[in-house]
N, C-alpha and C positions, 0 to 999 in steps of 0.2 A: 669492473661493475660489482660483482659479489664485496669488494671494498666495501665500498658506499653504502652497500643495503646492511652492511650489520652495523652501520650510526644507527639507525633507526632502533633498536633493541635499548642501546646505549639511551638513547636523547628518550624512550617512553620512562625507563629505569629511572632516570632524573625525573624527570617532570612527577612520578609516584611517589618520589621520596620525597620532594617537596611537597606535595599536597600533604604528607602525612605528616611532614615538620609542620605546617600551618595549618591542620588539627588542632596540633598543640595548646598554638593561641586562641582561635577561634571557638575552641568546643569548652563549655562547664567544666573545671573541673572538680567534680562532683568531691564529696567528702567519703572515703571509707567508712561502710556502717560500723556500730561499736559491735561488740561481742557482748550483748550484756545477756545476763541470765535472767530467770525468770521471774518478775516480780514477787517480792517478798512483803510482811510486814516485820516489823520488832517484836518480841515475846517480851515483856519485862513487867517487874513489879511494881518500877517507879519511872513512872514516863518523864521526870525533869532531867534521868542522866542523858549526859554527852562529853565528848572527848572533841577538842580541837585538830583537827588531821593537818597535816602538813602536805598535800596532794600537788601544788599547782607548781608545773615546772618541769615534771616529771617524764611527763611524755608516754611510759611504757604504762599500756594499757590493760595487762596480767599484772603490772603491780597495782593501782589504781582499785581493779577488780578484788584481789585478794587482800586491800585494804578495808575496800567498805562494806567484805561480806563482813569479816571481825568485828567492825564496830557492831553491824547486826547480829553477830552470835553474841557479842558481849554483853546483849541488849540495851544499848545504849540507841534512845532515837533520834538526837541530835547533833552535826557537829557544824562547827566554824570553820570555815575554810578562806583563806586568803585569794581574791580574783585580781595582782596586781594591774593598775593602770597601764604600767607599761609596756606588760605582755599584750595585752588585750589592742593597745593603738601605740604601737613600737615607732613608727614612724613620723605621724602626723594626726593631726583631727579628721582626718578625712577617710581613712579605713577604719576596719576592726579583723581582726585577727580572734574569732571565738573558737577555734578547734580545742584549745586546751580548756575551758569553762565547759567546752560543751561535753566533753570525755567525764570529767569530775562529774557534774551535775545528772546526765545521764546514769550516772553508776549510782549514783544516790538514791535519785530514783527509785531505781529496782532493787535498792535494798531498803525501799520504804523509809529514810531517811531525811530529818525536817535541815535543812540547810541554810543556815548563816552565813551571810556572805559578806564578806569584810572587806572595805576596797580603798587602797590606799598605793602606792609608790609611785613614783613620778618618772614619764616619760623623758629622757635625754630631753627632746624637741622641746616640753615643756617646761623648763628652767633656767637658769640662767650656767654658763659652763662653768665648773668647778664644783657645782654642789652635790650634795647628795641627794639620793633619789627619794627620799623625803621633804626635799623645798620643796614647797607651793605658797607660792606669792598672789596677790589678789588677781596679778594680769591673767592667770590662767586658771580663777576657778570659774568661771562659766563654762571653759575647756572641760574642767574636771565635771560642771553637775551633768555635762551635754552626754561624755562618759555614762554617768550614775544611769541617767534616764535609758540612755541605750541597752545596757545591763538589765536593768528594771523592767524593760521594755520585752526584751527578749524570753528573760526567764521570770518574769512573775505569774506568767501562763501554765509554766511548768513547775507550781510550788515552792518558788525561792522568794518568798515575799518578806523576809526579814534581810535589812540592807546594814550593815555599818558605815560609817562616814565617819574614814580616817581608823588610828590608832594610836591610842596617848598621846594625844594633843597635850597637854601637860607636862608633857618632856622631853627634853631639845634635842636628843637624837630625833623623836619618832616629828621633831617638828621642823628638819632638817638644820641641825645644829643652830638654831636661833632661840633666843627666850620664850618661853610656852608666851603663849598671845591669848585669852581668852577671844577679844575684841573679833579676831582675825578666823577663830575659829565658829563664831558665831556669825559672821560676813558668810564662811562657807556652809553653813548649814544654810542660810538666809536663802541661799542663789541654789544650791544643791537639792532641798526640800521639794520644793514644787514642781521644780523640773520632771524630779521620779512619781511626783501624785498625779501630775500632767497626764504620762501616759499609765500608771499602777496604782491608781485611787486606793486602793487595798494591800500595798506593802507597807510594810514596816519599817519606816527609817527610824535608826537606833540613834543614838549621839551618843560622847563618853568612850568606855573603855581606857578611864583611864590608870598611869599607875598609880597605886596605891602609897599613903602616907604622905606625912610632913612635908612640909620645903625643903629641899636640900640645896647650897649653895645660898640662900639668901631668894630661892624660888627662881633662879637664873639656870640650875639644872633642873629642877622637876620644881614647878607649883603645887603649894596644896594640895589634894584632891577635892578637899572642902571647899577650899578657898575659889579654886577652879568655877570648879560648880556652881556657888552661889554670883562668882564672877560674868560665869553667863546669864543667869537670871535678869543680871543690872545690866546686863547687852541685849536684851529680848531676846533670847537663845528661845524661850521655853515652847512659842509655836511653831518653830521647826524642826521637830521629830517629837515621835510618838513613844518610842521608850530609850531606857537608861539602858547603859553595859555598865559592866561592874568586873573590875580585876580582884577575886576572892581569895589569894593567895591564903594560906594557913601559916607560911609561917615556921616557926617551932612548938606550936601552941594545936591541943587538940581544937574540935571546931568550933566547942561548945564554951572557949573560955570568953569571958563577958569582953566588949570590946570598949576603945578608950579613941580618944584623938592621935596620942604620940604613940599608938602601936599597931601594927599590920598581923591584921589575924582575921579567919574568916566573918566573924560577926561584925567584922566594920560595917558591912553590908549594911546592918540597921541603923547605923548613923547614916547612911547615905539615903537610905529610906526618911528618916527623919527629915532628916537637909531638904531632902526633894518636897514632902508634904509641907514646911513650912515656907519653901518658898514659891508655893503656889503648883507645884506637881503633881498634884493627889490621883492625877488621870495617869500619869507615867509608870508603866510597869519597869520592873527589872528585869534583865536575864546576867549571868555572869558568863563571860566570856572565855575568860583564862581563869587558871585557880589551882589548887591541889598539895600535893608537898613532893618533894626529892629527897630520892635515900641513898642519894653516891656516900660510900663510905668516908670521905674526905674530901668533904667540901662543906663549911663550915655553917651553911642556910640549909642543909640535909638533914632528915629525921631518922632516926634508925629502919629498917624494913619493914619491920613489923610493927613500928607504929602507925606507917605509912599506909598498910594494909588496912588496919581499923579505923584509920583518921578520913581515909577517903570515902570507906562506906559509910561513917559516922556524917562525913558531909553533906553527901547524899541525902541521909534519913534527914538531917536537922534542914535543909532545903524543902520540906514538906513544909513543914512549920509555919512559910512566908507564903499565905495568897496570893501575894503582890507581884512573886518570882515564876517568870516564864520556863524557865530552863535553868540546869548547873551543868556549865559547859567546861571541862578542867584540861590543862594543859600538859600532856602532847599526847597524840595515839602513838606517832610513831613518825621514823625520819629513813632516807635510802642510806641514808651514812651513819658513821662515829664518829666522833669527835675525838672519844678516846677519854674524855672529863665529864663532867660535872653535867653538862647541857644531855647526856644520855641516859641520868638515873630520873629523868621525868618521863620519860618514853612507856607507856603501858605494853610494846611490842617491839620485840628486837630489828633492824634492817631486815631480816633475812624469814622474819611472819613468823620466830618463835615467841609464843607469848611470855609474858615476863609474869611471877608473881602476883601482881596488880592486876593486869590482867585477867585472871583466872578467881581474883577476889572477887573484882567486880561482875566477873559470868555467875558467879555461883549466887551471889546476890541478887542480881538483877535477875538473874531466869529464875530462882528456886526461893530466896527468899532467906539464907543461909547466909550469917554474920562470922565475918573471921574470928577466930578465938581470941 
């Protein structure tokens, strides 16, 4: 007899630990709050600066944090951040997966931060196998505006009303290795546009961003930019987004040297201003997206340091100049890696949160008002 009665211990012990396995499934599970600090605003002299951050993907939430106070002491109040498609709906059309949008955008937030959201790479599920994560073919852009709109939907409540659609369309990596398409890329504003006014009447769909300068290859690696552009015009591109991105690269060239068709330097800008107003644009503002210079000591598109230093605050100031221009958002704050080349003397902030020269220009300027020598 005493046998028998201690099953009974056994068989409640089981029966508990099942109930609490199927908790598991059955109960929310809820998201960890963030750690954010206390709402901030930007201190600056010229509210157009911004730095593109490289944040999504990340995951660690101390780094994320101690990103976007920097951009806020640096006074910069804008940046661009990348929300790829494929993090976001990894598997199918049928979830979302927002933890990592939601980490980024919350920290921005609280550091009074106006946010660019750029949306582009392509889900496995939604392409054909072998390509790269930049195919998108006509069969799945309804897939992709259904995306935009969800995004749009989510966070335009929480101040993220400026949207990009896509990244350099214009050149056949970022168009997954096929020849830049105007036609194609105006089909996906076409379907993408309304979707996000649908439910965020008051976001900003951007179009553009693309790379800068001439054809190269015969326009089979990169189309015009010109050409591009006035290419959407004659596709009805123009009432499906409300402003232009602009890649303002500088170049070798300080910011203020006069600009030309066959040369990449920051005043191209005003040709693309031009291009837009005469082809029926005049409502479409600008922001630049990417832009700036690099000062790796050997690498042959790099500026010395110390030109770098005054060319960037130089860019800034001559950015006042354009009404027309929303923001000057320059490429990179900062990366969790090295490369070890050339891709790390655009970084304003070392891996590891030590600020770099550029850096320390752009705070003394932006908070005081103070030009590098």
């Amino acid at each position: 007899m005493p046998a028998k009665t201690s099953i009974v211990p056994r068989v409640l012990l089981s029966l508990g630990l099942a109930f609490l396995i199927g908790l598991q499934f059955i109960t929310p599970r809820l998201p960890r709050p963030f750690d954010l600090p206390s709402p901030r605003t930007v201190t600056t002299t010229n509210p157009l600066i911004g730095v593109h951050t490289r944040l999504t993907g990340i995951g660690d939430e101390a780094y994320v944090r101690r990103a976007l106070a920097q951009v806020n002491e640096m006074g910069a109040s804008w940046i661009v951040e990348l929300f790829p498609w494929a993090y976001i709906q990894p598997r199918s059309r049928y979830g979302f997966d927002w933890a990592g949008a939601d980490l980024i955008i919350a920290h921005a937030r609280a550091q009074g931060l106006n946010v660019v959201a750029r949306l582009d790479i392509v889900p496995a599920w939604a392409r054909p196998p072998g390509t790269t994560d930049r195919y998108l073919d006509r069969d799945h852009f309804a897939d992709f505006a259904h995306f935009a709109a969800a995004f749009a939907a989510r966070y335009a409540s929480q101040g993220v009303r400026h949207i990009i659609i896509w990244n350099e369309p214009n050149l056949r990596f970022e168009w997954g290795e096929r020849p830049p398409d105007p036609g194609a890329y105006t089909d996906l504003l076409k379907q993408t546009y309304p979707a996000i006014k649908a439910v965020a009447p008051d976001a900003i769909v951007i179009a553009g961003a693309l790379s800068p300068g001439p054809s190269l290859e015969g326009g089979t690696l990169r189309m015009d930019d010109m050409q591009f552009l006035a290419s959407l015009a004659d596709a009805g591109a123009f009432p499906f987004f409300d402003m232009w991105a602009v890649h303002a690269y500088g170049g070798l060239e300080p910011p203020d040297t006069e600009p030309a068709f066959d040369r990449v330097n920051f005043r191209r800008i005003e040709l693309v201003r031009n291009l837009l107003d005469q082809l029926g644009g005049t409502d479409k503002r600008i922001i630049i997206t990417e832009g700036g210079y690099n000062d790796h000591p050997r690498w042959s598109g790099a500026v010395r340091p110390a030109d770098r230093l005054r060319w960037t605050i130089a860019t800034y100031e001559q950015s006042r100049r354009y009404p027309w221009l929303e923001a000057t958002i320059l490429w990179q704050f900062s990366t969790p890696f090295l490369t070890r080349s050339y891709p790390d003397a655009w970084n304003f902030v070392h891996p590891d949160g030590t600020p770099r020269a550029i850096y320390l220009a752009v705070q003394a300027y932006a908070r005081n008002g103070i030009l590098p020598p």
